[in-house]
C-alpha positions as CSV (number, residue, x, y, z in Angstrom):
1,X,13.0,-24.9,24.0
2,X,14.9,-22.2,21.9
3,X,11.8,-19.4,20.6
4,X,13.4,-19.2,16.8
5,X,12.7,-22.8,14.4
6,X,13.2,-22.6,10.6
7,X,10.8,-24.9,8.4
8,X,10.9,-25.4,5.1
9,X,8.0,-27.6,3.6
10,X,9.3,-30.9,1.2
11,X,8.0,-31.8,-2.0
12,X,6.4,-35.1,-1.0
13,X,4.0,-32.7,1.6
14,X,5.9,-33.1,4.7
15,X,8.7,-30.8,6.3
16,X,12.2,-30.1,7.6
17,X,12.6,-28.5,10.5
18,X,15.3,-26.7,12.5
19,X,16.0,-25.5,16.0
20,X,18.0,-22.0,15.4
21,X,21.0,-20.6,18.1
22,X,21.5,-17.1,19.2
23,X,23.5,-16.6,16.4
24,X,20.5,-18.2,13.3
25,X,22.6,-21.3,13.0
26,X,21.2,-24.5,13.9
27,X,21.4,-25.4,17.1
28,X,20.5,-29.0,16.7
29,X,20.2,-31.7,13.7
30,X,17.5,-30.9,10.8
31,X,14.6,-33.3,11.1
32,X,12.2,-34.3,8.6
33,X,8.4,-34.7,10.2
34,X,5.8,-36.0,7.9
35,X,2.9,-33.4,8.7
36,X,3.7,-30.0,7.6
37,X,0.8,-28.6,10.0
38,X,1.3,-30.5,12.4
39,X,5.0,-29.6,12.7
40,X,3.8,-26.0,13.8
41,X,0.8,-26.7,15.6
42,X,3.0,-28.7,18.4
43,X,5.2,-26.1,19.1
44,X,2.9,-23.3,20.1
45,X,6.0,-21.8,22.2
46,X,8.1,-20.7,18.9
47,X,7.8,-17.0,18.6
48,X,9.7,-16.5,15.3
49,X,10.2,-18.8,12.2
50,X,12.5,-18.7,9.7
51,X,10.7,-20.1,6.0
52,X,11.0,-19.2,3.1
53,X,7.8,-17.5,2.1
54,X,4.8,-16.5,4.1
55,X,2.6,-16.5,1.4
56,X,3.5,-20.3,0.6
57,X,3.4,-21.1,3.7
58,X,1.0,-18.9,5.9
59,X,-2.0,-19.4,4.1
60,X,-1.6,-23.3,4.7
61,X,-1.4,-23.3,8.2
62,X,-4.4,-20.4,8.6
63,X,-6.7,-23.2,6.6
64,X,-6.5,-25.4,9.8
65,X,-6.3,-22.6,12.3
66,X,-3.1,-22.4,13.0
67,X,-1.6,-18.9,13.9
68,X,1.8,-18.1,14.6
69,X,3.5,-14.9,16.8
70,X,6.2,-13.8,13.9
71,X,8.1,-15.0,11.2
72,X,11.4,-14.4,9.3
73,X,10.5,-14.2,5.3
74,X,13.4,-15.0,3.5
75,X,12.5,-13.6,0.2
76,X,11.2,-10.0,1.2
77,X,14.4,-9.9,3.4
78,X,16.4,-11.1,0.3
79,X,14.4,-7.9,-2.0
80,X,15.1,-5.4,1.2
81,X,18.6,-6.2,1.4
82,X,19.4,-6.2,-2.7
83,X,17.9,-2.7,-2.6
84,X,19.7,-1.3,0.0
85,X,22.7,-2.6,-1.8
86,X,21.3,-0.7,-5.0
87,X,20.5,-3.9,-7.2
88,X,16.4,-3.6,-6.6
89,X,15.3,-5.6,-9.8
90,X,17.6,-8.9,-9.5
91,X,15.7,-12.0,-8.8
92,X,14.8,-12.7,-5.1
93,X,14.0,-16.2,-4.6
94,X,15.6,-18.1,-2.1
95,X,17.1,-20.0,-5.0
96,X,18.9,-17.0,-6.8
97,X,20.1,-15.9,-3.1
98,X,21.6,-19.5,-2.8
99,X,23.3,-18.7,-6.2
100,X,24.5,-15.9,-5.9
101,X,26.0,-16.8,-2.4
102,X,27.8,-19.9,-4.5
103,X,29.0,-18.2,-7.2
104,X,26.5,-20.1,-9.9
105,X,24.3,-19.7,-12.8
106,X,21.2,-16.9,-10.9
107,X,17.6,-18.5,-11.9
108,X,15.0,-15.7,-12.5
109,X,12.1,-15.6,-10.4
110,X,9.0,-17.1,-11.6
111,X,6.3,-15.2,-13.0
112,X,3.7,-13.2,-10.4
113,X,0.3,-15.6,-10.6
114,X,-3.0,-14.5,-11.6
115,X,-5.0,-13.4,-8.8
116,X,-8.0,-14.4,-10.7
117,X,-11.2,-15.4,-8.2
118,X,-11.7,-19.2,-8.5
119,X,-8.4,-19.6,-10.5
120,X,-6.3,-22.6,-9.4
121,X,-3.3,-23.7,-10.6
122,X,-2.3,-24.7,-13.8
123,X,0.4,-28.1,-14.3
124,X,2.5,-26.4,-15.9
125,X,2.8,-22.8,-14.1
126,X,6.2,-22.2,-13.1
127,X,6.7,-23.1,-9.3
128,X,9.5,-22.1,-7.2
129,X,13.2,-24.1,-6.8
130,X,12.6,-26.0,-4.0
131,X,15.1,-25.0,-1.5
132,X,16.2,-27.8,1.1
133,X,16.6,-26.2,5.1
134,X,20.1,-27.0,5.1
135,X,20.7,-24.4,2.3
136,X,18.0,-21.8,3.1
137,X,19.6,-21.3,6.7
138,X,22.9,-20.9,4.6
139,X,21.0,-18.0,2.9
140,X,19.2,-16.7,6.4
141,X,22.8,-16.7,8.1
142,X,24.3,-14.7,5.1
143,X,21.3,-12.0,5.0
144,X,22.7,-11.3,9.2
145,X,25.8,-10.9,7.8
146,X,24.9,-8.2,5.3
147,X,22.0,-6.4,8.0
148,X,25.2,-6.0,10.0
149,X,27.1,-4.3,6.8
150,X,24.1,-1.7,6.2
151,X,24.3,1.9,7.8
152,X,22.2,1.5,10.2
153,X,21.8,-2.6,11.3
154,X,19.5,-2.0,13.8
155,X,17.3,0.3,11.9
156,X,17.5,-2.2,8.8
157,X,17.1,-5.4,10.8
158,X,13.6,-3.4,12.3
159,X,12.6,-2.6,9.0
160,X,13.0,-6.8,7.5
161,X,11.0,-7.5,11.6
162,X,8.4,-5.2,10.0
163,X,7.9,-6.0,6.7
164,X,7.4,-10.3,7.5
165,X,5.1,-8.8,10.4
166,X,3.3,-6.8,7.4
167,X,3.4,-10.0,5.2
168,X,1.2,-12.3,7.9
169,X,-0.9,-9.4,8.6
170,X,-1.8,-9.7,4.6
171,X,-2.4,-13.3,4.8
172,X,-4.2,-13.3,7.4
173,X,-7.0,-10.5,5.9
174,X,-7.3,-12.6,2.9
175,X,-8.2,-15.3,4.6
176,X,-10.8,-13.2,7.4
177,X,-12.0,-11.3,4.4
178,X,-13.7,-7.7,4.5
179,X,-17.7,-8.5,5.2
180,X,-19.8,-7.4,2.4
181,X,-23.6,-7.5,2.0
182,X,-23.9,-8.9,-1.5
183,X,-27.8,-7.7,-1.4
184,X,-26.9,-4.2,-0.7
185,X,-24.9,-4.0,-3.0
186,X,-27.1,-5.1,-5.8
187,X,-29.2,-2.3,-3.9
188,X,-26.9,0.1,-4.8
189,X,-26.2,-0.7,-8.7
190,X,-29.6,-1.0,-9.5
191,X,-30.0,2.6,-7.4
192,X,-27.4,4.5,-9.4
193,X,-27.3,2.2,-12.8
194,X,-30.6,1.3,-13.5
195,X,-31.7,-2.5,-14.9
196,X,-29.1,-4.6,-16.7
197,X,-29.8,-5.7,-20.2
198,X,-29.5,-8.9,-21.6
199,X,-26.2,-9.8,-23.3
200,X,-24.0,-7.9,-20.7
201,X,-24.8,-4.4,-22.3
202,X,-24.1,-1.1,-20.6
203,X,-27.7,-0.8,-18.1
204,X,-30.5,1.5,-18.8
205,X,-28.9,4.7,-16.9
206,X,-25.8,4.6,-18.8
207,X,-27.3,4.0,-22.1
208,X,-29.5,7.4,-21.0
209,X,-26.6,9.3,-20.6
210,X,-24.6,8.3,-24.0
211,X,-27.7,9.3,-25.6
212,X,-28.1,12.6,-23.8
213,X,-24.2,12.8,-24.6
214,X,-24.3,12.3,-28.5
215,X,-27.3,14.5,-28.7
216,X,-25.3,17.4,-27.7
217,X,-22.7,16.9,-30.0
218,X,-25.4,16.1,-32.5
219,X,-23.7,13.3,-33.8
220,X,-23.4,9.5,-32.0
221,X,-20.1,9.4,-30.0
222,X,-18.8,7.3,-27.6
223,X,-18.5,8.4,-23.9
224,X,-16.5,5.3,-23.1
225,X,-13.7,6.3,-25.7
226,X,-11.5,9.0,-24.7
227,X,-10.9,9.9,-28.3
228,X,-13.8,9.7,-29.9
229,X,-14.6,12.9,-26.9
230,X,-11.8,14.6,-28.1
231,X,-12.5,14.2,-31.3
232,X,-16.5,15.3,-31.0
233,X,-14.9,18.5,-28.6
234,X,-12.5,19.5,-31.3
235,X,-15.4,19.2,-33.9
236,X,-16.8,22.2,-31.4
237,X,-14.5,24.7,-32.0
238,X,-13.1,23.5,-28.5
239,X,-9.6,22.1,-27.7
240,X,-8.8,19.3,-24.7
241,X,-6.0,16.8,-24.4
242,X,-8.4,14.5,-22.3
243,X,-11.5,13.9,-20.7
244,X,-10.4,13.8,-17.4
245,X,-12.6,16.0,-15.2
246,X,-10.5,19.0,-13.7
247,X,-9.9,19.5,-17.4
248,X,-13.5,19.3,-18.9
249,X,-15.9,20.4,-15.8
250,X,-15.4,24.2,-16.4
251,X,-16.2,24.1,-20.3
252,X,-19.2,25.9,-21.8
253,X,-20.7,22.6,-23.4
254,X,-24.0,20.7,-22.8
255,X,-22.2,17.2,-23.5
256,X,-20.2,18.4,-19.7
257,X,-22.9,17.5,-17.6
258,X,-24.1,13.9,-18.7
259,X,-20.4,13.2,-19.9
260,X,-19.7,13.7,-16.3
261,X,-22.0,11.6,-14.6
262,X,-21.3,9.1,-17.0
263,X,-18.0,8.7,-16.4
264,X,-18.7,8.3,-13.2
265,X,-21.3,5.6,-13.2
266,X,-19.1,3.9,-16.1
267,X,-16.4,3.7,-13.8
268,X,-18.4,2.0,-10.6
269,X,-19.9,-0.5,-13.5
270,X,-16.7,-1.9,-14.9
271,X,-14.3,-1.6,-11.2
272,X,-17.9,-3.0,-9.0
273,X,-20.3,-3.7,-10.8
274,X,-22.4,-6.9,-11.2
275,X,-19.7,-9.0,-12.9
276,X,-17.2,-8.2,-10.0
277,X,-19.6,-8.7,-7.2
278,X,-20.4,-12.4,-9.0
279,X,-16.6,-12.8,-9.1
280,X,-14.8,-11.8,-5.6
281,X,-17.5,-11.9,-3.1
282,X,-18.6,-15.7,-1.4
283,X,-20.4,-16.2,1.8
284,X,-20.3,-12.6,2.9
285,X,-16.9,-11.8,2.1
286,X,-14.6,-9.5,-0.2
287,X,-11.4,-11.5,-0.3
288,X,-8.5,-9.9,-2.1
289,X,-4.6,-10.9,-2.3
290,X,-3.3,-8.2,0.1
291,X,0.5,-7.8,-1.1
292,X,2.2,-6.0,1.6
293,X,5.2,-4.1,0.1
294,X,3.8,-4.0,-3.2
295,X,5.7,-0.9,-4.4
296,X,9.0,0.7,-4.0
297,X,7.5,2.9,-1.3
298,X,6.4,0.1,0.8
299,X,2.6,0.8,0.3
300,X,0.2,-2.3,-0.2
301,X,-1.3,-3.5,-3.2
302,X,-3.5,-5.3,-4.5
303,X,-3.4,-8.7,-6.8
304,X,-7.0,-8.0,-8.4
305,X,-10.1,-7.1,-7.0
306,X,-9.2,-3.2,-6.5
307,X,-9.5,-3.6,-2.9
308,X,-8.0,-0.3,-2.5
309,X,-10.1,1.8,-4.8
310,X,-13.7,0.8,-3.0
311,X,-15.4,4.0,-4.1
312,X,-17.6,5.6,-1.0
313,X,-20.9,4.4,-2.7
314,X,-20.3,1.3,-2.9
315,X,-18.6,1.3,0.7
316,X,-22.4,1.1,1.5
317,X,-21.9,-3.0,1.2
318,X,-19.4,-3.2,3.1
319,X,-21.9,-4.4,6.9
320,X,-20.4,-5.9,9.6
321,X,-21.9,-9.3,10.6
322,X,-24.9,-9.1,13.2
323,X,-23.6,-8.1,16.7
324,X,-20.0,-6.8,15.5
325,X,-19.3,-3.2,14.4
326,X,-16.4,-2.2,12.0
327,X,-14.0,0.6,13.8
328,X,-12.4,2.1,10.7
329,X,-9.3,4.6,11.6
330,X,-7.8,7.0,9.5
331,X,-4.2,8.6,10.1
332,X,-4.3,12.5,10.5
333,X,-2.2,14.4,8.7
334,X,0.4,11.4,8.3
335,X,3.4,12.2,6.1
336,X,3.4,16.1,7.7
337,X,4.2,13.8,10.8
338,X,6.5,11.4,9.5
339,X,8.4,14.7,7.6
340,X,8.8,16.1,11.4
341,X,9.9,12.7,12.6
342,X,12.7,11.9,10.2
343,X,13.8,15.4,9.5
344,X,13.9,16.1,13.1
345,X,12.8,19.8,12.4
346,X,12.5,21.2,16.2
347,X,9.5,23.6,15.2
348,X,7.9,20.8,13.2
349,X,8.3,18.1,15.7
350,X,6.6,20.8,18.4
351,X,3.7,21.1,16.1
352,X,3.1,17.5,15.2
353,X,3.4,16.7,18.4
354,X,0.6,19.1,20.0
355,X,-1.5,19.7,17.8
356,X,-4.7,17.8,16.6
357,X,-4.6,19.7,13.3
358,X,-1.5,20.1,11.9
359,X,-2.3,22.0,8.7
360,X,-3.9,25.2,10.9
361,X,-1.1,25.3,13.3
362,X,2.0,25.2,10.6
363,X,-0.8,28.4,8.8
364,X,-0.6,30.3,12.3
365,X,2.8,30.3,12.5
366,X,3.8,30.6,8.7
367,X,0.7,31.6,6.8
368,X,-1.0,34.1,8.6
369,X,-4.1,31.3,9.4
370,X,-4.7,30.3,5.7
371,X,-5.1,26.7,6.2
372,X,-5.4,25.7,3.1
373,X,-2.4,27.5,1.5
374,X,-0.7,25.8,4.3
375,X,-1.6,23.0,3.2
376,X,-0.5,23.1,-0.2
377,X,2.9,24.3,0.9
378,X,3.4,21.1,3.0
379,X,2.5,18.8,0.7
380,X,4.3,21.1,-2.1
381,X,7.4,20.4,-0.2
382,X,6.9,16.6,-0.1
383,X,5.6,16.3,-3.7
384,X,8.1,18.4,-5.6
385,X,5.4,21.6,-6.3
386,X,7.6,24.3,-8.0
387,X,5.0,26.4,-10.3
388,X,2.6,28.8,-9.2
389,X,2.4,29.7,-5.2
390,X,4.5,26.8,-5.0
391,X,8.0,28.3,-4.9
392,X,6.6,31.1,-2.7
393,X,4.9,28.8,-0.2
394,X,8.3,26.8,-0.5
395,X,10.1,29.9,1.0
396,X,8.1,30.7,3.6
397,X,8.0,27.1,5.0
398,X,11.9,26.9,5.0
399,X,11.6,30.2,7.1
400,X,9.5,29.1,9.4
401,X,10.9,24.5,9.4
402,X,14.4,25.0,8.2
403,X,15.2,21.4,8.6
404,X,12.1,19.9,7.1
405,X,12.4,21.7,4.2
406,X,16.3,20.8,4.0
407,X,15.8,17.2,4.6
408,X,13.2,16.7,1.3
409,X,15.0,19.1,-0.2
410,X,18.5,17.2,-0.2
411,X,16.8,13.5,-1.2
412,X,15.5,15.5,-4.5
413,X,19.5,16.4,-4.8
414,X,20.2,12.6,-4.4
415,X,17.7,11.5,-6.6
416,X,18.7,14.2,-9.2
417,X,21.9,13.2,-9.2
418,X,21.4,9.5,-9.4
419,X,22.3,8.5,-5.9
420,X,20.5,5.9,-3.6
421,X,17.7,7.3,-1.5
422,X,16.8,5.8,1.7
423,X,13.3,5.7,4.2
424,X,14.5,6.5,8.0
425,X,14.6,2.0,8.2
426,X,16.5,1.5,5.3
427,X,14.3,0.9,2.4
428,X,15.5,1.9,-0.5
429,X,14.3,3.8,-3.9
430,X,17.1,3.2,-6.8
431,X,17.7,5.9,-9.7
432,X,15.3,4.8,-12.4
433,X,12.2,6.1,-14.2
434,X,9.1,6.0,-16.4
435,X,5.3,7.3,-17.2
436,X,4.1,10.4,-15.2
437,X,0.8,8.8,-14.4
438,X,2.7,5.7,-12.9
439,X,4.4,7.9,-10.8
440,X,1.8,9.6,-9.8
441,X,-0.3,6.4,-9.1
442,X,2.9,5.4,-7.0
443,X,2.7,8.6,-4.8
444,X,-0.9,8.3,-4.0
445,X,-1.9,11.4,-6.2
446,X,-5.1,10.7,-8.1
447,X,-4.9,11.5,-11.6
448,X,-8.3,13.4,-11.5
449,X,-7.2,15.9,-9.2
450,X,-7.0,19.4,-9.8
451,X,-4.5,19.9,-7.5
452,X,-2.0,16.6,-9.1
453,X,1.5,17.8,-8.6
454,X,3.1,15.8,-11.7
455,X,2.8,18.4,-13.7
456,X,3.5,21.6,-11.5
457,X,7.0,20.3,-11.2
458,X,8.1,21.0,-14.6
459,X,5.6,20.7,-16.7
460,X,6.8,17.5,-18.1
461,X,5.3,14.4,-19.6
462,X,8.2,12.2,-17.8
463,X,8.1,11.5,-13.9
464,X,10.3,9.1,-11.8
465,X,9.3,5.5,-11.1
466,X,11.3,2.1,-10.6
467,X,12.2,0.4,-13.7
468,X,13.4,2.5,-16.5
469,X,16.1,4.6,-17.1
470,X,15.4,8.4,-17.7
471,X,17.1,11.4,-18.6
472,X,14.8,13.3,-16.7
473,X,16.7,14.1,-13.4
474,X,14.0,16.5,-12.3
475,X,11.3,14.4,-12.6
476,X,13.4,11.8,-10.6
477,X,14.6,14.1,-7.8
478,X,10.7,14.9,-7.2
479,X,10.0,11.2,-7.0
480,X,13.1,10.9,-4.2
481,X,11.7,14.1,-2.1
482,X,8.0,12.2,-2.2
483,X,10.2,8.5,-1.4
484,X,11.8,9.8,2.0
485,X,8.5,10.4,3.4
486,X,6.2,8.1,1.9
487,X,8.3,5.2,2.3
488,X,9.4,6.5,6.0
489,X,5.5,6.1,6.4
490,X,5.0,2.9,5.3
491,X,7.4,1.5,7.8
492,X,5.7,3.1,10.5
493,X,2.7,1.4,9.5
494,X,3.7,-1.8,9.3
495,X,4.9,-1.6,12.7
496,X,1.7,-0.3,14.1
497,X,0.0,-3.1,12.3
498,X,2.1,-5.5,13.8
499,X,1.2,-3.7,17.4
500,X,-2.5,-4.0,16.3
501,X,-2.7,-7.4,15.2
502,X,-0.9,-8.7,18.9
503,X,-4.1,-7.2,20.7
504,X,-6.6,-8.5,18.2
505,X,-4.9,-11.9,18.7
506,X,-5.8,-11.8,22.1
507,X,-9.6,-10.4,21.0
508,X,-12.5,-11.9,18.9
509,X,-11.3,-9.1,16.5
510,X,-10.2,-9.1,12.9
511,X,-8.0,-7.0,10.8
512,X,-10.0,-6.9,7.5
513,X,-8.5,-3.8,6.0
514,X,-5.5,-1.6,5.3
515,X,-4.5,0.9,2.8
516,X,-1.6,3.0,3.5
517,X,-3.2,5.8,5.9
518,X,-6.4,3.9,6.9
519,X,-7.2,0.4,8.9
520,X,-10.5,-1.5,9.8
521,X,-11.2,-3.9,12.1
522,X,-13.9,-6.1,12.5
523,X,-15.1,-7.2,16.1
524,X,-17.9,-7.8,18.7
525,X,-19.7,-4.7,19.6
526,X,-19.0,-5.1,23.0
527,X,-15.1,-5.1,22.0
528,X,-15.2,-2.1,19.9
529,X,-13.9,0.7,22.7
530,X,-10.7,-2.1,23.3
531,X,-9.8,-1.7,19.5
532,X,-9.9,1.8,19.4
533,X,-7.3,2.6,22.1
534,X,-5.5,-0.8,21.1
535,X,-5.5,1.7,17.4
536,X,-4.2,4.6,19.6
537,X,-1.4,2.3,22.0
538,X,-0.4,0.9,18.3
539,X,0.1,3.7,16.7
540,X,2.3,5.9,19.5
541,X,4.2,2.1,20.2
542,X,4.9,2.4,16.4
543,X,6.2,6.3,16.2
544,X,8.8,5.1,19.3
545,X,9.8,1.9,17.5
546,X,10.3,3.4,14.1
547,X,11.9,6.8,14.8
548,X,12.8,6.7,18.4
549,X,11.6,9.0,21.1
550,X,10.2,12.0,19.7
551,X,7.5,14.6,20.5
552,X,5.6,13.7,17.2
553,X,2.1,12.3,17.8
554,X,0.6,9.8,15.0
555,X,-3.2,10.3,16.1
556,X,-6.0,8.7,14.3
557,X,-9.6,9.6,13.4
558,X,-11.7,6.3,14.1
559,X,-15.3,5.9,14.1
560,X,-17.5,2.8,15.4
561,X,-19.8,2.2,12.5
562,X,-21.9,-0.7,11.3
563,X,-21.2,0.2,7.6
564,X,-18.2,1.5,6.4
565,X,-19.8,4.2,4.2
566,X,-21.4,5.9,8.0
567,X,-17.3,6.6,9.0
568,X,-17.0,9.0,6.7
């Protein structure tokens, strides 16, 4: 029996199936079977199929406990390929690929569905063309044709291998779920917010601090609206453009302090609170809709549930079930790495490859042992950092990793002057633009953060992101430098997820989490030493696959815990 089949489910619930050749032609006659499930579940030797979707199929076949080794998605390959070919944006069904390959009319996609908890689906949402096999393996066959036309086939062809791996790695943690202790959590609220009022009313701790807010202003303002701050500041002889913290926590006012804490607590209340604990957790689980490759970069999102923004308080609810542990792992020093990997900077390499802390040994050699400003100058180089130190840091890092430097240095060019930019796989960032904070959300910089490199660029209200067009070439070539590196990084991960998830398969262990640096796994106690060097074996089988053999480690922190708020 050949290891590669193509499905693709009918509209009357059952399926057609395909045996695929060497070449991802069928090797035999299309047959219809009448159970969808039960189409898979008898041919456990298949180690790669060819659908249409993994997220309409996958989660199906995980209901009745069917798992499968790999899978060819159609549709991400269809989105990786129109980028690389610089038309990111044009539909991406399987339909519109069948289209466009014919020469007809291109149907949009359909709308992204509400990730609401409890939601089902409406009558009349839009559903996707169905696709018969016949014409989706007419699609698959043309989508080897263009891998083979890219720069680098082999690299791209790893990257579409990755990203399908990455899309049943998603499905598969929606369905396991994160465990979370609904009691402590309710432990926690009532801790730092006090009781609930009737009606749905800020609690009793939050309606403290608006009052201790408004009573130094001496008038009644709003802590919740940004402007009606700004306005009671201004009123105060003193100017801010916003109430974010770096900006307000060094002022001379006695509204700082409770405004502060209340902006805090506000936060954890709307994001966390009782009303999101009541809507995404059931039977000891936090299930969100992992999207792998929700951004241009490659980095996961989220489709509700702000999975990815857990603050550490409230990671206090997040228990592993009685007799399991949680072994939560965070990347060191990633994108430093990945810069030495893809750049192929000798010194670089030699110091991401020996040492456990990269930041002190790139300040030994270049920064006379000032960690920090090393630091800054690294990430300086990947994030575009031009005021200030920056400029000064910049030169002394191109001293000292001529090549690094170079290589971030020359995607800015490209992205400046409108060109394609590329990860080391293939993924590609196209020349368009919008909102600084977008951007910034997009390269993982919080907006809170004194240090936030959007504006030390260039001082400019404009930064690159997908979507629109923008005069600002500056801000886009800063977006590019940050793409190379961040993108570059999110293939590696998704290859080291795929390496991870193999061993759990062949473990009672879980894969419950993932956010671009940091993974958590869920398993026996007794099996908790096996997933932390299956982590380590994942994460060096990765660095090989994606950038080929190269000094450069890709360590990870991990920590056995019994509560995710204990690994850190």
């Amino acid at each position: 029996m050949s290891d590669r089949w193509a499905l693709a489910p009918a509209e009357d619930g059952g399926v057609e199936v395909a045996v695929l050749g060497p070449d991802g032609l069928p090797a035999g006659p299309v047959s219809r079977e009448a159970d969808f499930v039960e189409a898979v579940r008898s041919r456990p030797d298949v180690v790669r199929w060819v659908w249409r979707s993994t997220a309409e199929v996958y989660p199906r076949l995980l209901a009745t406990g069917v798992r499968v080794e790999r899978c060819y998605d159609i549709e991400d390959a269809e989105g990786l390929l129109l980028g690389h070919e610089g038309r990111l944006g044009e539909p991406r069904s399987a339909a519109a690929a069948l289209a466009r390959l014919r020469g007809g009319p291109v149907p949009p996609d359909p709308p992204q569905r509400s990730a609401e908890p409890g939601s089902q689906s409406s009558l009349f949402e839009p559903r996707p063309a169905h696709v018969p096999l016949r014409d989706l393996l007419e699609v698959y066959a043309d989508q080897q044709r263009r891998h083979d036309e890219t720069a680098h086939p082999e690299r791209m062809r790893l990257l579409t291998a990755a990203e399908s791996a990455g899309m049943l790695v998603a499905a598969e943690m929606n369905a396991w779920g994160l465990p979370w202790s609904a009691d402590v959590h309710r432990e926690v609220l009532h801790e730092l917010l006090g009781e609930r009022y009737a009606g749905g009313g800020e609690p009793r701790r939050l309606a403290e601090l608006a009052d201790e807010v408004s009573a130094a202003f001496g008038r009644r303002v709003r802590p919740d609206l940004p402007a009606d701050v700004v306005k009671a500041f201004a009123q105060a002889g003193i100017r801010v453009k916003s109430t974010r913290r770096w900006e307000i926590e060094s002022l001379d006012h006695p509204a700082v302090k409770p405004l502060i804490e209340y902006k805090k607590l506000y936060r954890i209340w709307v994001a966390h609170g009782w009303s999101w604990l009541q809507s995404w957790v059931r039977d000891g689980r936090f299930r969100p809709e992992y999207l792998a490759g929700g951004t241009v970069t490659g980095r996961w999102v989220t489709n509700g549930g702000g999975a990815l923004q857990i603050p550490k308080v409230i990671r206090r609810a997040v228990v592993a079930d009685p007799g399991w542990r949680l072994v939560v792992a965070d990347a060191d020093q990633m994108e430093p790495r990945v810069l030495a990997a893809i750049s192929r900077d000798p010194g670089l390499m030699e110091v991401a490859g020996r040492a456990s802390d990269l930041y002190q040994s790139v300040s030994d050699r270049a920064f006379s042992g000032d960690r920090a400003q090393a630091k800054l100058a690294v990430l300086g180089a990947v994030y575009g950092q031009t005021s200030g130190d920056g400029l000064k840091n910049l030169a002394l890092l191109r001293r000292r990793f001529p090549k690094a430097v170079a290589y971030v240095d020359d995607a800015a060019r490209a992205g400046e002057e409108g060109r394609l930019v590329r990860t080391w796989l293939g993924r590609t960032c196209p020349p368009v633009a919008g909102s600084a904070e977008a951007a910034s959300e997009e390269a993982g910089i919080p907006q809170d953060d004194p240090t936030d490199l959007t504006d030390a660029a260039g001082g400019t209200d404009q930064a690159w992101v997908p979507g629109y067009a923008s005069s600002n070439s500056r801000a886009r070539g800063r977006f590019a430098r940050n793409f190379v590196v961040q993108g570059s990084a999110a293939d590696w991960a998704l290859l080291m997820l795929a390496a991870l998830r193999r061993t759990c398969a062949d473990l009672a262990a879980e894969l419950v989490f993932f956010q671009h640096d940091e993974v958590i796994v869920h398993c026996p106690a007794e099996e908790a030493d096996s997933v932390v060097e299956a982590i380590r074996e994942a994460a060096d089988l990765a660095g090989r696959l994606t950038f080929g053999e190269t000094p450069v480690r890709f360590p990870f922190t991990t920590a056995v815990v019994e509560c995710y708020a204990d690994a850190k």
